[in-house]
C-alpha positions, 0 to 999 in steps of 0.5 A, a space after each residue: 476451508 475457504 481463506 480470502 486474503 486482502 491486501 492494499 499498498 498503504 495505510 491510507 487506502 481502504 480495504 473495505 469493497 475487498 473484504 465485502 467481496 471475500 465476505 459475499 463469496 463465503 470465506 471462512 477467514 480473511 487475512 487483510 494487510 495494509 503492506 506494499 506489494 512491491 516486496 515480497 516480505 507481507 507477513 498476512 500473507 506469509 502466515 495464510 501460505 503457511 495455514 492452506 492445506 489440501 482441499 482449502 480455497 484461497 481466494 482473492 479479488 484481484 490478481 495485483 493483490 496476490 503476487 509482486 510480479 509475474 514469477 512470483 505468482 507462477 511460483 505461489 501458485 506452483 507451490 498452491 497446486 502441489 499442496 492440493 489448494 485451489 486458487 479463486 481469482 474474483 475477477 478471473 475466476 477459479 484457476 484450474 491445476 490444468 495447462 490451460 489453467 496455467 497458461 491463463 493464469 500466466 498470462 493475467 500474470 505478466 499484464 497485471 505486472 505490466 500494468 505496474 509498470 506502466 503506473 510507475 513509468 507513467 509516475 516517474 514521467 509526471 514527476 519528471 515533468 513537474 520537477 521542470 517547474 519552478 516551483 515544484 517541491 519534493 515531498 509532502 505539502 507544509 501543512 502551516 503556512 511561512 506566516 503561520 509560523 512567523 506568528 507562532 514563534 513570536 508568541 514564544 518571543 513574548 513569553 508564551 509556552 511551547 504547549 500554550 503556542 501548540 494549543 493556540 495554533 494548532 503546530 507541534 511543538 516538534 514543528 516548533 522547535 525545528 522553525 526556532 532552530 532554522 531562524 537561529 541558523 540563518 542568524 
């Protein structure tokens, strides 16, 4: 049987052009996940280990969507080989249990974990460079401006309800309440 697995980092990314390459090359099932791939714990995925017997195919789009480093391929793809299961890269193609199979494979390995370290250095320098600036805030953007709120916590100093304030101006009543907290603590 022919099991394709997808899998992206988070949950806004899209899974899409993966599972139509999975779906093209005939897979029986697909397993997908929206899960890191930085920890070895990706349930999807520990449950298709768990089904693959001899003679099935697992098949992936992309090396980086397999394993969280290049040990931890090698050692999946070991334990692959001895169960009798072959292994479908798309973009490598098939991996033979032979040692030039294996050296291959070993060596798309170490640069697809080099290439993730690369993205982190060149992430850790870009936010080493903006911290520099004097306006740079850790974190997610505020979604609702200073003076947004100013004017949703005075609808509620003239009486207003926290619902009525929340429909009005779109802010949370959660948002709300932590801005009501804050002016009070400066007071």
């Amino acid at each position: 049987m022919k099991y394709g697995y997808a899998r992206v980092s988070t949950i806004a990314q899209d899974l899409e052009a993966q599972l139509q390459a999975l779906e093209a090359e005939g897979c029986d099932k697909i397993y997908k996940e929206k899960f890191t791939g930085t920890t070895k714990k990706r349930p999807e995925f520990e449950s298709l280990l768990e089904v693959l017997s001899e003679g099935d195919t697992l098949v992936i789009t992309k090396l980086d969507r397999f394993a969280r480093s290049a040990i931890d391929a090698m050692t999946t793809i070991k334990e692959l080989f001895d169960r009798g299961v072959k292994v479908h890269v798309l973009n490598m193609g098939i991996v033979e249990d032979t040692p030039t199979g294996r050296l291959i494979f070993n060596v798309m390995s170490s640069f697809a974990e080099f290439e993730r370290d690369m993205i982190v250095t060149r992430t850790q320098e870009g936010k080493a460079i903006a911290k520099q600036r004097e306006d740079f805030r850790e974190g997610r953007p505020k979604k609702f401006t200073k003076k947004q709120i100013e004017h949703a916590l005075s609808l509620l100093d003239e009486g207003h309800s926290y619902k009525e304030v929340s429909e009005t101006t779109g802010i949370s009543k959660s948002t709300l309440i932590r801005a009501k907290n804050k002016v009070k603590a400066a007071k």
